[in-house]
C-alpha positions as a Python dict, from the first residue, in 0.01 Angstrom:
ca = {
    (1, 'X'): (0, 0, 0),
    (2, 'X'): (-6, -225, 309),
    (3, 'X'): (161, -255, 645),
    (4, 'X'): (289, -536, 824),
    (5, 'X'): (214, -577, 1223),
    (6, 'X'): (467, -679, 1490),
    (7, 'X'): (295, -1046, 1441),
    (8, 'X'): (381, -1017, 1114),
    (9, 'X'): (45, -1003, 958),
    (10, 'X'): (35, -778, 663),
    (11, 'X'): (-286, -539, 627),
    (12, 'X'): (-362, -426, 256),
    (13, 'X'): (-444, -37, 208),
    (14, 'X'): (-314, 36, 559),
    (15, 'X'): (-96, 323, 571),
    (16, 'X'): (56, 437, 955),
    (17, 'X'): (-204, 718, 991),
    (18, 'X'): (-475, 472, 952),
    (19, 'X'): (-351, 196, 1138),
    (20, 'X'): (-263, 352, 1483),
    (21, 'X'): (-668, 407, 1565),
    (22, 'X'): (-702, 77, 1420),
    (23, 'X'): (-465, -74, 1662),
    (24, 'X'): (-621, 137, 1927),
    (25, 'X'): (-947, -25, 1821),
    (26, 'X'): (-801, -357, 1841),
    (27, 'X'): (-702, -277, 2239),
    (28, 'X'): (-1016, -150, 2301),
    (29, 'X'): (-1199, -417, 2209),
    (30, 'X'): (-952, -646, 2442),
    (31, 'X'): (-1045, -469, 2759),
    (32, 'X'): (-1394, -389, 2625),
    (33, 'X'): (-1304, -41, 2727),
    (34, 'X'): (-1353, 295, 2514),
    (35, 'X'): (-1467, 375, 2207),
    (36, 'X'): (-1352, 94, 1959),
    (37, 'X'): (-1597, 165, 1690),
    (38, 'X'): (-1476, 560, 1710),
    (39, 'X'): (-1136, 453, 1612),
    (40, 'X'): (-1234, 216, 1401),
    (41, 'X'): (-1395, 524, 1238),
    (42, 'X'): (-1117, 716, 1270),
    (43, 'X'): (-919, 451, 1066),
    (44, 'X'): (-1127, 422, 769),
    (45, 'X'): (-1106, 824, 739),
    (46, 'X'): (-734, 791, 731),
    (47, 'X'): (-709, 521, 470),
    (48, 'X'): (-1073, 438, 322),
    (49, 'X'): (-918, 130, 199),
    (50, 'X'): (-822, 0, 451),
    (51, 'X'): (-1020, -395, 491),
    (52, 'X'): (-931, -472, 776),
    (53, 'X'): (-1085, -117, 934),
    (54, 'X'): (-1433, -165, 745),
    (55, 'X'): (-1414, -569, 849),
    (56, 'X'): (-1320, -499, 1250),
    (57, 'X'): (-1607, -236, 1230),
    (58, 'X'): (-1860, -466, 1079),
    (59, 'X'): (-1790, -715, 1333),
    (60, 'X'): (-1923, -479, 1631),
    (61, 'X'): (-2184, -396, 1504),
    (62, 'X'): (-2248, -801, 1416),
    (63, 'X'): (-2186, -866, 1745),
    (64, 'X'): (-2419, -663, 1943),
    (65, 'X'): (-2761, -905, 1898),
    (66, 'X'): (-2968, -577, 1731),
    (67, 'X'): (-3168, -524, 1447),
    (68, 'X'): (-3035, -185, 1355),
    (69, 'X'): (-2645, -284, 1422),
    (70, 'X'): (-2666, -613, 1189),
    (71, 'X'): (-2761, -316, 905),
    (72, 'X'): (-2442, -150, 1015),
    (73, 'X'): (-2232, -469, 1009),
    (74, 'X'): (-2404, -553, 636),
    (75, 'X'): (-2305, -186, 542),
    (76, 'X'): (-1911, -226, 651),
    (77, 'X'): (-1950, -597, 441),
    (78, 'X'): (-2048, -398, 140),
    (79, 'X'): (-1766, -135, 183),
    (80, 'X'): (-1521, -414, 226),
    (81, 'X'): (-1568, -585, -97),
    (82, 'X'): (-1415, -415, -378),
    (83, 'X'): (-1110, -340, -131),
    (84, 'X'): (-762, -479, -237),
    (85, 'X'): (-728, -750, 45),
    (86, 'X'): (-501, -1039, 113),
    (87, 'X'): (-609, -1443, 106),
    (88, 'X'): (-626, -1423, 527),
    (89, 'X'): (-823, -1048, 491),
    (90, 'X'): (-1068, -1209, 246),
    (91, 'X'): (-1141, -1490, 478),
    (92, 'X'): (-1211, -1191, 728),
    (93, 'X'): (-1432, -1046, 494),
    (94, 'X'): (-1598, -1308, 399),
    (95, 'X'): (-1691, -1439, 758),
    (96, 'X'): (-1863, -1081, 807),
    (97, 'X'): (-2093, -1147, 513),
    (98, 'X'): (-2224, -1440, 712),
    (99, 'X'): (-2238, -1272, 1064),
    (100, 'X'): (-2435, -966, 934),
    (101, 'X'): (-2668, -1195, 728),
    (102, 'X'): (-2732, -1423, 1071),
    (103, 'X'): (-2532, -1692, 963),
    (104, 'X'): (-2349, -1725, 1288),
    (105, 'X'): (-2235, -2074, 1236),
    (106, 'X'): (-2074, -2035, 897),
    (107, 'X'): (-1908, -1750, 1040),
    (108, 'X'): (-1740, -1988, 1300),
    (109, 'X'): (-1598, -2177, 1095),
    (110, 'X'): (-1452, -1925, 835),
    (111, 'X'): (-1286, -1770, 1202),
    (112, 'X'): (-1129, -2123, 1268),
    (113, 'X'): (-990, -2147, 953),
    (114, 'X'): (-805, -1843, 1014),
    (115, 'X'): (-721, -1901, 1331),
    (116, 'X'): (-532, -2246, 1253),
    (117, 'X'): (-365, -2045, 964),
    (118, 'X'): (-253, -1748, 1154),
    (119, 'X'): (-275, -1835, 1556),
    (120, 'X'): (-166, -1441, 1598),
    (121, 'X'): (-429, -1287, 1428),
    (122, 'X'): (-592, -1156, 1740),
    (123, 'X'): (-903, -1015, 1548),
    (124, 'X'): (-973, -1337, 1412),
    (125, 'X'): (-958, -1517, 1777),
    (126, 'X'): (-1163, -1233, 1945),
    (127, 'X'): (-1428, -1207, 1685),
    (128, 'X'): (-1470, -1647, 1704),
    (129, 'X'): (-1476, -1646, 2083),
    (130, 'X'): (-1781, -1400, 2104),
    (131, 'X'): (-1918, -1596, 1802),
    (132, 'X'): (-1858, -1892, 2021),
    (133, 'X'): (-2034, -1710, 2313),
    (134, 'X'): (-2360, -1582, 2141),
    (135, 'X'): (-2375, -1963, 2018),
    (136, 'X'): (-2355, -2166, 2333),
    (137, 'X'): (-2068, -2336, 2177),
    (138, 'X'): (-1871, -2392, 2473),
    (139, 'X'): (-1619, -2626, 2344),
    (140, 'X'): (-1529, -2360, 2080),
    (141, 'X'): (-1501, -2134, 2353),
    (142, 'X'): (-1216, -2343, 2519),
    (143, 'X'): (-1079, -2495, 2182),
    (144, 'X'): (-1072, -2215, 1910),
    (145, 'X'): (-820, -1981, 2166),
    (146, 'X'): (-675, -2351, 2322),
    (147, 'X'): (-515, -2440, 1970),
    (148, 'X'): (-349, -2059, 1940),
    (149, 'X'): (-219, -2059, 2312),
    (150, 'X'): (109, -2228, 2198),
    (151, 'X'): (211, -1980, 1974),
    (152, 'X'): (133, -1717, 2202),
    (153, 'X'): (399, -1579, 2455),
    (154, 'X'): (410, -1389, 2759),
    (155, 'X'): (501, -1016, 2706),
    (156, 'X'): (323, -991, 2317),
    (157, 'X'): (77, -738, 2261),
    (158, 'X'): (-264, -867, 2343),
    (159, 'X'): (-135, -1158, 2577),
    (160, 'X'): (-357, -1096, 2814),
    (161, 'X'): (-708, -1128, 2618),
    (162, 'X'): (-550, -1463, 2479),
    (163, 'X'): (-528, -1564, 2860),
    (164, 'X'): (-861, -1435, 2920),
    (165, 'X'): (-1044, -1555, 2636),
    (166, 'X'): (-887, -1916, 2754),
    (167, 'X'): (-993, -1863, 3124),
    (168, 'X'): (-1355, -1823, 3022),
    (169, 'X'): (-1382, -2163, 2763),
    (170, 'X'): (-1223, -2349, 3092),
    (171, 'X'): (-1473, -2215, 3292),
    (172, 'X'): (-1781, -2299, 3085),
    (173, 'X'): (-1637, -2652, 3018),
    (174, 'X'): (-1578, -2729, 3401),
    (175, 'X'): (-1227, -2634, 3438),
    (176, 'X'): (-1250, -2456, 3711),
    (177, 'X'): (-887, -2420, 3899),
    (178, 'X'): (-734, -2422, 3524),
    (179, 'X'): (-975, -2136, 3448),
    (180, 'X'): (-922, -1898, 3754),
    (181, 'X'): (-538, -1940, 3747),
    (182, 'X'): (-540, -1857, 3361),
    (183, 'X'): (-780, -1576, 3432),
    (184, 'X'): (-576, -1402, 3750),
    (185, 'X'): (-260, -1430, 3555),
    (186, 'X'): (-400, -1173, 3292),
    (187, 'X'): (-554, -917, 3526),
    (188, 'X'): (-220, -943, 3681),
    (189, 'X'): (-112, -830, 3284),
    (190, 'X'): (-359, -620, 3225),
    (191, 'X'): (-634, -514, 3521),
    (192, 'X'): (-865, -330, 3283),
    (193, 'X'): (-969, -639, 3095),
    (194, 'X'): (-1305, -703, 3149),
    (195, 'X'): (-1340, -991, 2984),
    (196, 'X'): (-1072, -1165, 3222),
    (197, 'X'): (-1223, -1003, 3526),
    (198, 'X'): (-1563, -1204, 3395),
    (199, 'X'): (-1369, -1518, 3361),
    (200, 'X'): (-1306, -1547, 3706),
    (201, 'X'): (-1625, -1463, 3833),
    (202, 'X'): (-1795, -1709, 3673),
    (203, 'X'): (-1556, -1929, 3770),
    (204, 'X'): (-1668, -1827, 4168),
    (205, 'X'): (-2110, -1870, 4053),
    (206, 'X'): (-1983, -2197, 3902),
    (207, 'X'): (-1843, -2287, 4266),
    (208, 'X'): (-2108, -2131, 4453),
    (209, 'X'): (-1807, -1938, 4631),
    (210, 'X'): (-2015, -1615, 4692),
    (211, 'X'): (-1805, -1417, 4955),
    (212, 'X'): (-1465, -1508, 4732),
    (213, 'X'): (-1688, -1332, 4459),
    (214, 'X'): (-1757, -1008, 4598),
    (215, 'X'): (-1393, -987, 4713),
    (216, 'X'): (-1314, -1035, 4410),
    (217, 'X'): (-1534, -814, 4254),
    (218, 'X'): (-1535, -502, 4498),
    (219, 'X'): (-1132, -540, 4536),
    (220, 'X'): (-1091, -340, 4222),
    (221, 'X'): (-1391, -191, 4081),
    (222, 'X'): (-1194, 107, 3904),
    (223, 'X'): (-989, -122, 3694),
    (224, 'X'): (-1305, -323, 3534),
    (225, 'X'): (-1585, -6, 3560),
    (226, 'X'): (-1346, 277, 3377),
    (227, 'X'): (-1457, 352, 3036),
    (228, 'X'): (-1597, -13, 3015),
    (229, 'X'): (-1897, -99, 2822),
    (230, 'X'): (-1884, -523, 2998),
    (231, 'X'): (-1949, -276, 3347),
    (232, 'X'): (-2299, -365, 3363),
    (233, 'X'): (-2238, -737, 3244),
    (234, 'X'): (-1971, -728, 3549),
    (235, 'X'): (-2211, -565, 3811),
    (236, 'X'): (-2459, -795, 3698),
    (237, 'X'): (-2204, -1070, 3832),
    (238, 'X'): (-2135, -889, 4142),
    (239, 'X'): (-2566, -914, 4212),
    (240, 'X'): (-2523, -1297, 4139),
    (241, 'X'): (-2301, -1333, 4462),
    (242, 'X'): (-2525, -1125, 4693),
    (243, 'X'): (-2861, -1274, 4519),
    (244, 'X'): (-2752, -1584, 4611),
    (245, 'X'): (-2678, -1520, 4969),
    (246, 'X'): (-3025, -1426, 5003),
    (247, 'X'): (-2904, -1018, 5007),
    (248, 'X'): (-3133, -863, 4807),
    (249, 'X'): (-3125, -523, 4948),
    (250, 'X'): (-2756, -487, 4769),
    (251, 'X'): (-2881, -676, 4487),
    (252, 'X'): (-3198, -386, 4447),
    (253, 'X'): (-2931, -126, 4551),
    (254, 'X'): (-2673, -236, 4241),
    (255, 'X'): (-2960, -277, 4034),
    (256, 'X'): (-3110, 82, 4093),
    (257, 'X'): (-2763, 188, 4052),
    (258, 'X'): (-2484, 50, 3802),
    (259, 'X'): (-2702, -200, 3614),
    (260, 'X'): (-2948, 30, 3502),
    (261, 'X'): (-3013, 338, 3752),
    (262, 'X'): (-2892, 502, 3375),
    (263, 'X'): (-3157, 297, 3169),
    (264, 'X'): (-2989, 161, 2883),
    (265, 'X'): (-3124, 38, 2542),
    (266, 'X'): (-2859, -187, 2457),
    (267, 'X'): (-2933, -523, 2458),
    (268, 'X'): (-2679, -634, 2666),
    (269, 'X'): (-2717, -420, 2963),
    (270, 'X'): (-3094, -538, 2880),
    (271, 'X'): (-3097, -856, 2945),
    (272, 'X'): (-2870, -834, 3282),
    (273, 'X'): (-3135, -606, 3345),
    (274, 'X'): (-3447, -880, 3304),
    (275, 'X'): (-3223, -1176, 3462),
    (276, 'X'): (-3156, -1025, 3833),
    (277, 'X'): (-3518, -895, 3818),
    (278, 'X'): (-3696, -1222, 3682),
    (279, 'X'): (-3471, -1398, 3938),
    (280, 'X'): (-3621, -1165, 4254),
    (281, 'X'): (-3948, -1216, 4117),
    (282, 'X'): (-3905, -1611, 4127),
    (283, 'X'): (-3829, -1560, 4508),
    (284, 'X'): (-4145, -1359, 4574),
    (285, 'X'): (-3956, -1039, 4594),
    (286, 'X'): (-4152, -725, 4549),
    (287, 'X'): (-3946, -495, 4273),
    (288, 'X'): (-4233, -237, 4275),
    (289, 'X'): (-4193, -47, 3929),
    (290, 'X'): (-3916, -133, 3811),
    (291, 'X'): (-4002, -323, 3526),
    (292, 'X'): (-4192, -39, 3342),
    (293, 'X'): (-3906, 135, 3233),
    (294, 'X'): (-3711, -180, 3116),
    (295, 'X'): (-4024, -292, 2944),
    (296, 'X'): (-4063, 2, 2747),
    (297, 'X'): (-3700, -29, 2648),
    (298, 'X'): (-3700, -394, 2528),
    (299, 'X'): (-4068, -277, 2346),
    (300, 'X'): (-3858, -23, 2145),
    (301, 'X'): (-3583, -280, 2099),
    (302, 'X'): (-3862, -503, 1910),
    (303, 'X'): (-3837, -876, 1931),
    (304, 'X'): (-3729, -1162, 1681),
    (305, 'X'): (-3397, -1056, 1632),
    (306, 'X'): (-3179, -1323, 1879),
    (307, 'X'): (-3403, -1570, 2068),
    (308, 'X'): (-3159, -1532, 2344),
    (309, 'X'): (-3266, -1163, 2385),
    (310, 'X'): (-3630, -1269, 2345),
    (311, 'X'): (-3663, -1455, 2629),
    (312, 'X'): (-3564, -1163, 2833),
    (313, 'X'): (-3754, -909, 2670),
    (314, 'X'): (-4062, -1174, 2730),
    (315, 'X'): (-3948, -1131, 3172),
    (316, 'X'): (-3966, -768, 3135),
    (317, 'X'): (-4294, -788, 2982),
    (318, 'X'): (-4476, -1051, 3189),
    (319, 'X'): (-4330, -856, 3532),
    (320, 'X'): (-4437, -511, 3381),
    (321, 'X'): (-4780, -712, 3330),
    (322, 'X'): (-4816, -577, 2947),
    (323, 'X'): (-4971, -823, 2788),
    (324, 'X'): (-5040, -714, 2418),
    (325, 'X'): (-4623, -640, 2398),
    (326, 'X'): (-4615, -1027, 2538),
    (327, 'X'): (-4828, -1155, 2230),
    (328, 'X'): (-4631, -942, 1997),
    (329, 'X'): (-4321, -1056, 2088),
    (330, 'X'): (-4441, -1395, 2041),
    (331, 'X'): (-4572, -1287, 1701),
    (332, 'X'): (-4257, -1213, 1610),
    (333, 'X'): (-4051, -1528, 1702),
    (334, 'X'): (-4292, -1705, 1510),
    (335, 'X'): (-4174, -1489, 1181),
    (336, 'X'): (-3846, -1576, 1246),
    (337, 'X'): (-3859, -1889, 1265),
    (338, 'X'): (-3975, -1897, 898),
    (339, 'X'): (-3609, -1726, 800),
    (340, 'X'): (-3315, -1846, 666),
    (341, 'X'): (-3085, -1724, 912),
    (342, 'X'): (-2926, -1917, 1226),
    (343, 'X'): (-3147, -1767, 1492),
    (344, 'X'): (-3456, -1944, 1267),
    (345, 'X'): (-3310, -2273, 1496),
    (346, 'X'): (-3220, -2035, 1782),
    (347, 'X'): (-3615, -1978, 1842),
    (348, 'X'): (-3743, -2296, 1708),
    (349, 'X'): (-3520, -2518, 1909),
    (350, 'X'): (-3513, -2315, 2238),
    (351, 'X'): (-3617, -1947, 2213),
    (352, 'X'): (-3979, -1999, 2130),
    (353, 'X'): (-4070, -2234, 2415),
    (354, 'X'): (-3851, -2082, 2646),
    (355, 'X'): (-4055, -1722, 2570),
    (356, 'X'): (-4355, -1907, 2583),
    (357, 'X'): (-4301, -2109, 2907),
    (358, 'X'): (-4219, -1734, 3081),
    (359, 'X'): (-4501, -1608, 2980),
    (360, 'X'): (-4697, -1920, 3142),
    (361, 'X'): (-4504, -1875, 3434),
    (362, 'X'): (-4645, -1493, 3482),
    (363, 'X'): (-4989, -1650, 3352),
    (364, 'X'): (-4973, -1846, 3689),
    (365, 'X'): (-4979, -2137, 3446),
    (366, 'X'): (-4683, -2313, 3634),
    (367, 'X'): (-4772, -2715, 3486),
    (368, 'X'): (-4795, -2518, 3146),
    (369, 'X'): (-4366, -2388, 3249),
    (370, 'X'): (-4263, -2739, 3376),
    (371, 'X'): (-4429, -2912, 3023),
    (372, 'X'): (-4265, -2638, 2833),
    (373, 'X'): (-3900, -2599, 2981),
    (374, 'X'): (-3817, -2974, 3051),
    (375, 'X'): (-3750, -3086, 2695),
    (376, 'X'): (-3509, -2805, 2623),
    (377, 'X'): (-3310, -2764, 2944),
    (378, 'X'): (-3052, -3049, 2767),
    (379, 'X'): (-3012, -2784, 2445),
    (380, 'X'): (-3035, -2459, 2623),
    (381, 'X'): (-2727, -2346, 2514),
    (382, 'X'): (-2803, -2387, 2135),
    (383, 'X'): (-2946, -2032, 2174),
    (384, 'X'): (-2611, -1879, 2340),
    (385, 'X'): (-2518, -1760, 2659),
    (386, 'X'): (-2287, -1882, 2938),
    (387, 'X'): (-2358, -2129, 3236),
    (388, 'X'): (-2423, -1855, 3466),
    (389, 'X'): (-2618, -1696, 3233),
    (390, 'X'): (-2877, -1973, 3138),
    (391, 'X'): (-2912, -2110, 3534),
    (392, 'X'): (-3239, -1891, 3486),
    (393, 'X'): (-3394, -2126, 3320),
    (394, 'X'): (-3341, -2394, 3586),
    (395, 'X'): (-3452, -2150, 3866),
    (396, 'X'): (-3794, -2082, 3630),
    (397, 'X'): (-3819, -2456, 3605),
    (398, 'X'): (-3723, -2538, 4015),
    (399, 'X'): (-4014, -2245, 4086),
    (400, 'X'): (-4259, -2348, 3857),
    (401, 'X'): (-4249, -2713, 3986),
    (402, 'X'): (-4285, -2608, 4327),
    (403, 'X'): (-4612, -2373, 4258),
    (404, 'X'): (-4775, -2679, 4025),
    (405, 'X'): (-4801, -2857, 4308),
    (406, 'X'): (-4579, -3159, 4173),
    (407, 'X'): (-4406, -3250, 4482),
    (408, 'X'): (-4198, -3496, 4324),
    (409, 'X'): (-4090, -3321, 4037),
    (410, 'X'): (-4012, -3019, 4286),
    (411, 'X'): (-3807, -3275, 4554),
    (412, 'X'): (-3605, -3435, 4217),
    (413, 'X'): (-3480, -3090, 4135),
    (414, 'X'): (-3409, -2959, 4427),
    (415, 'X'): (-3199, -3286, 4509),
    (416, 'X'): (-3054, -3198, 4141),
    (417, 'X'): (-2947, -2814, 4269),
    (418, 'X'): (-2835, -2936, 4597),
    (419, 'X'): (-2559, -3190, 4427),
    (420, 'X'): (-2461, -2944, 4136),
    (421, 'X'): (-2439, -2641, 4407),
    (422, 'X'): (-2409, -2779, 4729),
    (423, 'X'): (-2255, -2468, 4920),
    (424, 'X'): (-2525, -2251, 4778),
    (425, 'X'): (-2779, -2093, 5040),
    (426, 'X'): (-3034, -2113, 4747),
    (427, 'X'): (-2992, -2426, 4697),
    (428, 'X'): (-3018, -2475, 5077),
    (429, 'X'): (-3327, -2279, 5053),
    (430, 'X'): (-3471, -2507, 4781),
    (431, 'X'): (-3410, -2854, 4991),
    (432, 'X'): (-3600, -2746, 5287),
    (433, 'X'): (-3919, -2639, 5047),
    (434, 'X'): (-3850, -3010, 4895),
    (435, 'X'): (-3837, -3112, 5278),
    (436, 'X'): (-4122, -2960, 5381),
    (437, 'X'): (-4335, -3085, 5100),
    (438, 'X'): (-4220, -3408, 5213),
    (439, 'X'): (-4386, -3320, 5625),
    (440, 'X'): (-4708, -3230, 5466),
}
């Protein structure tokens, strides 16, 4: 029992009943809209066989950074075993078995494999570019969906995520006019994809282009906020644009509204959640109690799980001021990095010290943040997250220099920011601090 797909890929113990959710499943996840993990549901009660419904499950639930979702994702890995499954489907199977067990890398390159095999198999490219993303790997970002393109064509099913998925690995390697055409073209496709919509906004931090942001963000808002679970991640962009500009009554105002007026426990929405707040608190803003909620959130969330999430958990705890959930968190970084797994050299490498220079930072211990930060700014992104995403850690370091009092470390950066970012009004902002440390 098996059924072949307009690409041609054939999907063992499928029967019609059971693959229709699963291809709804499969669109979902392109947009990042609905409930992808309901029809993937919905699929495996059709045809309990069916691999490639267990797999596709198991990889949302690997996906989403969180203790309790990597049992999920080891659960679907268990139920996909004994199924009847196809060379390509094994691969598939087999690359979950590393993803729930933290082996992020290996997972990688079991995706590639497939990928170079069977260019169409859109689970296989989706599933490696977020593996890519939660990795840092920004090459793989560009080149795992960059040696598919060619076989791809305008008007196939999916086209549009291909286009997407290739606007954001241009982006995050510098390819900035390649990136934003790629990623226009498939909102012009398909408006609801989210992931597309994020392309191009990153594209516009990358440029420091913050009004062609905003219209870009607020022309639309329907299309990318409907049933979409990347909304936050999106309006977290949006607050980027007007954060920079120095306009941090609408950044307060999205914050107390889309990003988390309706506190979420997700990780995700989480750590947008701790970056636009850590930011306002680097610039002195007052965020009154904001952070209690969000730190009681990332407290039930518990710690040592993805270093990337760590380090936010650590802002939410240092601006909520609660410091025995600070020393716990670093408690448990240092038991993970005595595992096995791949975010063992996550923390070690760049979690750890990151966690423990933003908890120096809210110690007022801003030499102790410089000391810390400035040998792992050049690795950052071996612990995941985008460009945009990871600029925190160079606004913690910019901040910190200027409290320490080290004028010249404080000038060098902001010289740094100012040639990276030159139309930024932050980075405008930073030069005349450097300046007037310079007059005194």
């Amino acid at each position: 029992m098996s059924i072949r797909d307009e690409f041609g890929l054939t999907f063992s113990g499928a029967t019609q009943a059971g693959f229709s959710p699963y291809s709804q499943a499969v669109r979902e996840l392109q947009c990042f809209i609905g409930d992808p993990v309901g029809s993937a549901d919905r699929a495996i009660a059709a045809d309990p066989g069916f691999v490639m419904a267990h797999v596709f499950k198991g990889y949302l639930f690997g996906l989403a950074t969180e203790r309790e979702a990597s049992a999920m994702a080891k659960a679907c890995h268990e139920a996909a075993l004994p199924l009847a499954a196809n060379t390509r489907e094994q691969a598939h199977v087999a690359a979950l078995g590393h993803l729930a067990e933290g082996r992020w890398h290996e997972a990688s390159r079991i995706l590639e494999d497939i990928t170079i095999d069977h260019p169409l198999d859109l689970v296989a490219l989706l599933t490696g570019h977020q593996v890519d993303f939660f990795t840092g790997n920004s090459r793989m970002l560009r080149d795992r969906i960059g040696r598919a393109l060619p076989s791809w064509k305008s008007g196939m099913p999916g086209y549009h995520a291909v286009l997407g998925m290739q606007a954001f690995g241009l982006e995050e390697t510098g390819d900035y006019i390649r990136a934003e055409k790629l990623g226009r073209m498939a909102i012009d496709i398909e408006p609801r994809d989210g992931w597309a919509q994020h392309a191009v906004a990153h594209v516009m931090e990358m440029q420091s282009r913050q009004k062609d942001g905003i219209a870009w963000m607020r022309a639309n808002p329907d299309a990318w906020t409907r049933e979409s679970f990347l909304q936050v991640h999106n309006w977290w962009h949006l607050s980027l644009f007007h954060y920079d500009l120095g306009e941090t009554g609408e950044v307060l105002a999205l914050y107390d509204g889309p990003i988390y007026g309706t506190p979420s426990t997700m990780a995700l929405n989480m750590v947008d959640a701790s970056a636009i707040l850590w930011r306002l608190f680097l610039g002195g803003v007052d965020v009154g109690d904001r952070w209690t909620t969000l730190a009681d959130n990332w407290q039930k969330a518990g710690g040592g799980n993805y270093a990337f999430n760590d380090a936010h958990a650590m802002m939410a705890f240092v601006g909520a001021g609660l410091h025995a959930q600070a020393s716990g968190l670093l408690d448990a970084q240092r038991e993970a990095m005595r595992a096995s797994d791949d975010n063992a050299a996550f923390t070690l490498e760049v979690g750890h010290p990151l966690t423990l220079a933003i908890k120096a930072f809210g110690d007022g211990n801003y030499a102790e943040t410089v000391r810390l930060i400035r040998p792992i700014r050049a690795i950052a992104h071996r612990f995941g997250g985008s460009h945009a995403q990871r600029d925190v850690i160079d606004l913690t370091l910019i901040e910190a220099a200027f409290r320490s009092g080290d004028h010249p470390l404080a000038r060098a950066l902001a010289a740094e920011r100012a040639l990276a970012r030159p139309d930024s009004p932050l980075s405008a902002l930073f030069s005349r601090r450097a300046f007037d440390l310079s007059e005194n």
